[in-house]
C-alpha positions as CSV (number, residue, x, y, z in Angstrom):
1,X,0.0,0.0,0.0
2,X,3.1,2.4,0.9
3,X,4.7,1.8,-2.6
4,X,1.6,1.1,-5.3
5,X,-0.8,2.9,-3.3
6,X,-2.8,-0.8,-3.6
7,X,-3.1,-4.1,-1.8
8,X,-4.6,-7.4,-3.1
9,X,-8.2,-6.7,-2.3
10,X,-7.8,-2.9,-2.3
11,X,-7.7,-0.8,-5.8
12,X,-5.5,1.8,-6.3
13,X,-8.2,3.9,-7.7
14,X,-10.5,3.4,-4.5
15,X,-9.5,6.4,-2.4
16,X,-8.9,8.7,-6.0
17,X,-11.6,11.2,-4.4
18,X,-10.7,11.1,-1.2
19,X,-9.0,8.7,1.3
20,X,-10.4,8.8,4.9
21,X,-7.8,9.9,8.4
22,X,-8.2,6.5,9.3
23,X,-6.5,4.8,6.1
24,X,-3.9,7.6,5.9
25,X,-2.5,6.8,9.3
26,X,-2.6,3.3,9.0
27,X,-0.8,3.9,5.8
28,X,1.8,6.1,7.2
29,X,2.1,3.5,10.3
30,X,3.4,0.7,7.3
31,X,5.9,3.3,6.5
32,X,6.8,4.1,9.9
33,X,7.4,0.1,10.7
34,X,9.2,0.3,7.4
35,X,11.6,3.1,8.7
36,X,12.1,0.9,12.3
37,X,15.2,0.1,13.9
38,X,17.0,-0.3,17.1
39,X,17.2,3.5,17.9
40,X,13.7,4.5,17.3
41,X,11.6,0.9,17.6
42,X,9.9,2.0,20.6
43,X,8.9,5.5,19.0
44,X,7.5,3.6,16.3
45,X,5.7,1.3,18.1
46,X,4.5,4.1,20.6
47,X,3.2,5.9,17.7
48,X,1.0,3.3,15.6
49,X,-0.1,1.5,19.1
50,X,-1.4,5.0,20.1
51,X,-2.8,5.4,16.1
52,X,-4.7,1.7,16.6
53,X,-6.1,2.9,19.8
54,X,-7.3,6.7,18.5
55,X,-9.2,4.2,15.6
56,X,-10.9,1.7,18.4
57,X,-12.1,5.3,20.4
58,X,-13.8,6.9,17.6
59,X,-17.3,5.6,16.0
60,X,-17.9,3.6,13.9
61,X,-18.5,5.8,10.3
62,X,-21.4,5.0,8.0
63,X,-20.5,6.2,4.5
64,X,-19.7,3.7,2.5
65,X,-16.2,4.8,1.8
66,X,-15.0,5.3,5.4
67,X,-16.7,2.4,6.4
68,X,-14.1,0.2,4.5
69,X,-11.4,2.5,4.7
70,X,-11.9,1.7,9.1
71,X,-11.9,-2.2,7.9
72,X,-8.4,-1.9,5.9
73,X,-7.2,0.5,8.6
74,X,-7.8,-2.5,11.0
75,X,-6.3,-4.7,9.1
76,X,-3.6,-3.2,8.1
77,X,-2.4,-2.8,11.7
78,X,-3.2,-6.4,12.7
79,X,-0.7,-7.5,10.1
80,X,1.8,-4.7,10.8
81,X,1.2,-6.3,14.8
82,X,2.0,-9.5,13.3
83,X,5.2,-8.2,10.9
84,X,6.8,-6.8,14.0
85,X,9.9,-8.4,16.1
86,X,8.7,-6.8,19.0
87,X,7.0,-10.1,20.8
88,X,4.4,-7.9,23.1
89,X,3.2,-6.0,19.6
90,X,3.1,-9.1,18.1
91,X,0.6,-10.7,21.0
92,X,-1.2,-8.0,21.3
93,X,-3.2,-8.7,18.3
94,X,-5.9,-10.7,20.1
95,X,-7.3,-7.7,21.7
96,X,-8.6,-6.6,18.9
97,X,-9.0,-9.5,16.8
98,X,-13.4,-8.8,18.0
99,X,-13.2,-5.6,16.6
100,X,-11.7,-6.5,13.0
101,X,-14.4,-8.9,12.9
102,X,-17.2,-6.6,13.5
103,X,-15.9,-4.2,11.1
104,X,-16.0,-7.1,8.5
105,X,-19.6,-7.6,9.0
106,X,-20.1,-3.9,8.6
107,X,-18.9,-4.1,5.5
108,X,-22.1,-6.4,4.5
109,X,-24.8,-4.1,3.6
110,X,-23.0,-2.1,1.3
111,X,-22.1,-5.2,-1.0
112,X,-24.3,-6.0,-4.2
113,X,-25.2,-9.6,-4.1
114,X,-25.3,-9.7,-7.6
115,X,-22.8,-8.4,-10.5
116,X,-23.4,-4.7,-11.7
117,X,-24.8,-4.6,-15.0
118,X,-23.3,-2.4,-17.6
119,X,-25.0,1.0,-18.9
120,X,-25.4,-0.6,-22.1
121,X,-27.4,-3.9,-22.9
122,X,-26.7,-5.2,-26.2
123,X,-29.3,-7.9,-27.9
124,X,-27.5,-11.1,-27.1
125,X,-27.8,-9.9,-23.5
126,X,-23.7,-9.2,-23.7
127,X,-23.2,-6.1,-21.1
128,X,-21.8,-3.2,-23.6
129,X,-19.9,-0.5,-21.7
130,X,-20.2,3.1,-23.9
131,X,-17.2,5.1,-24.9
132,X,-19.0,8.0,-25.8
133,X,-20.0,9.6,-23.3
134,X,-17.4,8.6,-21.4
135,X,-19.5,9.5,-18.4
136,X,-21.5,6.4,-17.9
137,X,-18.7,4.2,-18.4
138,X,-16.6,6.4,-15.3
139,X,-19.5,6.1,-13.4
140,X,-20.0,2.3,-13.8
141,X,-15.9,2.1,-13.2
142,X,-16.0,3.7,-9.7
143,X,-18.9,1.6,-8.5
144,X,-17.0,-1.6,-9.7
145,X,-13.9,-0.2,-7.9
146,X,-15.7,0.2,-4.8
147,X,-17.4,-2.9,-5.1
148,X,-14.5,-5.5,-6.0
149,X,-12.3,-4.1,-3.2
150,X,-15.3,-4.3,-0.7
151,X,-16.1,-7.3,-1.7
152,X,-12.2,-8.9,-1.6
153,X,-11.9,-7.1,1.6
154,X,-14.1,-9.2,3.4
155,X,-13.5,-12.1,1.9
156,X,-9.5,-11.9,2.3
157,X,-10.5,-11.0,6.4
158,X,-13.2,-13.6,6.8
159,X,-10.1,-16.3,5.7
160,X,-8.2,-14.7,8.2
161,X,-10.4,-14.8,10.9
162,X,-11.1,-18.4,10.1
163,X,-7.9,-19.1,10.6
164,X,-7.2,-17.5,13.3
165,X,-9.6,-18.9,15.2
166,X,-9.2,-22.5,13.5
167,X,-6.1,-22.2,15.0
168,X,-7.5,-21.2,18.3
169,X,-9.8,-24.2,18.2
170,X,-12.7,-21.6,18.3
171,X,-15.7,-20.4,16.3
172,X,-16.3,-16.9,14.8
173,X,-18.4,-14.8,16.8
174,X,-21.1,-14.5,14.3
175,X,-21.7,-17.7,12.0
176,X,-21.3,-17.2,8.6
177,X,-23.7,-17.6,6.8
178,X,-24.1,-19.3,3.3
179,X,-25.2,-15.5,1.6
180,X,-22.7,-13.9,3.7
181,X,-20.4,-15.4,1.8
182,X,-22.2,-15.4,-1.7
183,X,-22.2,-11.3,-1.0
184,X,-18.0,-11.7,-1.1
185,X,-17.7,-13.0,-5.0
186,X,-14.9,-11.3,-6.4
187,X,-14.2,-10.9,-10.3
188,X,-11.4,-12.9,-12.0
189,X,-9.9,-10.5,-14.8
190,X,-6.4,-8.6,-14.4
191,X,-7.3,-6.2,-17.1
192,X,-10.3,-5.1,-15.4
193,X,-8.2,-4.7,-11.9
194,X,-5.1,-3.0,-13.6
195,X,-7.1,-0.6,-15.9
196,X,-5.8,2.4,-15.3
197,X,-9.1,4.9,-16.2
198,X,-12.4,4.1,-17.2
199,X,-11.7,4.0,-21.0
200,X,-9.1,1.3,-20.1
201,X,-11.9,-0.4,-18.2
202,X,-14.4,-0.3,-20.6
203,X,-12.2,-1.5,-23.2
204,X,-11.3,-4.2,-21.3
205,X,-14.8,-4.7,-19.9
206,X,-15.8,-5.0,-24.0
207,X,-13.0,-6.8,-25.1
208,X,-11.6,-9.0,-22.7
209,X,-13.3,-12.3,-20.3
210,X,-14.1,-11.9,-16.8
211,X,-15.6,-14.4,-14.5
212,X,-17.1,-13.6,-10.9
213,X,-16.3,-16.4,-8.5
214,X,-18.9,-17.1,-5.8
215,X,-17.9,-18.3,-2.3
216,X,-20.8,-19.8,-1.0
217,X,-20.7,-22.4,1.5
């Protein structure tokens, strides 16, 4: 995220209006752990501890944007727990291993069940995305953005929290339910996820195949 401004299940285009406190200082706290070593370790560690613990205070948002922004926030500093030598940091994770998972299941009702279609329906029922105006098809690109990372986010922190507690020999606080995880489908294309604007997209979206794996249980 420090270097490509992107992570697996986060787009580099999902923050291009606007990127929430809570994202920036998690991201500046994987630069920070970046920067450690012996002389200023416990400066560092002071500092994103403190940032973690500002995030856990405040409550929880409700636009769509910030509300995954708080969930990659979260678990960006789980990992950066679990990255770091320091073997307190590193244990300290559990604490707020409740808090990542209620986050994930925040992210729930702002998920389409289903795949978007495309502003333009052609008569073969193919899903057309227009070049001109370029409008609809920008407009269809930021609300596939938004969706795909929402979508991989909780699906890449469900597996985690499964295994964290599979390891734990526990349960997940809330089961999981079979639509729960038909809600976290993500789209198979790297032309779609690597299109750099929308005309890239909806070329790609035209041109190239994409398929939408479903995780249900």
């Amino acid at each position: 995220m420090v270097l490509e401004n992107q992570m697996p299940w986060c787009h580099a285009h999902l923050y291009d209006d606007g990127m929430a406190r809570s994202m920036q200082y998690a991201v500046s706290s994987a630069a920070l752990l970046a920067a450690k070593n012996d002389a200023n370790a416990r400066v560092i560690r002071d500092c994103n501890e403190s940032r973690l613990q500002d995030l856990l205070s405040s409550p929880p948002p409700t636009a769509p944007l910030d509300v995954i922004a708080r969930e990659d926030a979260l678990f960006i500093y789980q990992i950066l727990r679990l990255l770091d030598t320091d073997a307190r940091v590193r244990l300290s994770y559990d604490a707020t291993m409740p808090q990542l998972e209620e986050a994930a299941y925040a992210l729930i009702p702002h998920i389409a069940f289903h795949e978007p279609a495309a502003p333009g329906q052609s008569s073969h029922g193919l899903d057309v995305l227009p070049l001109y105006r370029i409008s609809a098809a920008r407009a269809f690109w930021g609300s596939w953005v938004f969706q795909e990372s929402v979508r991989r986010t909780l699906a890449i922190i469900l597996l985690f929290l499964l295994t964290y507690h599979y390891m734990r020999g526990q349960v997940l606080t809330q089961q999981c339910s079979s639509d729960r995880y038909a809600c976290s489908s993500v789209t198979l294309s790297a032309h779609l996820w690597q299109a750099g604007d929308s005309v890239d997209f909806a070329l790609a979206w035209r041109n190239k195949r994409h398929f939408v794996l479903h995780c249900e249980a």
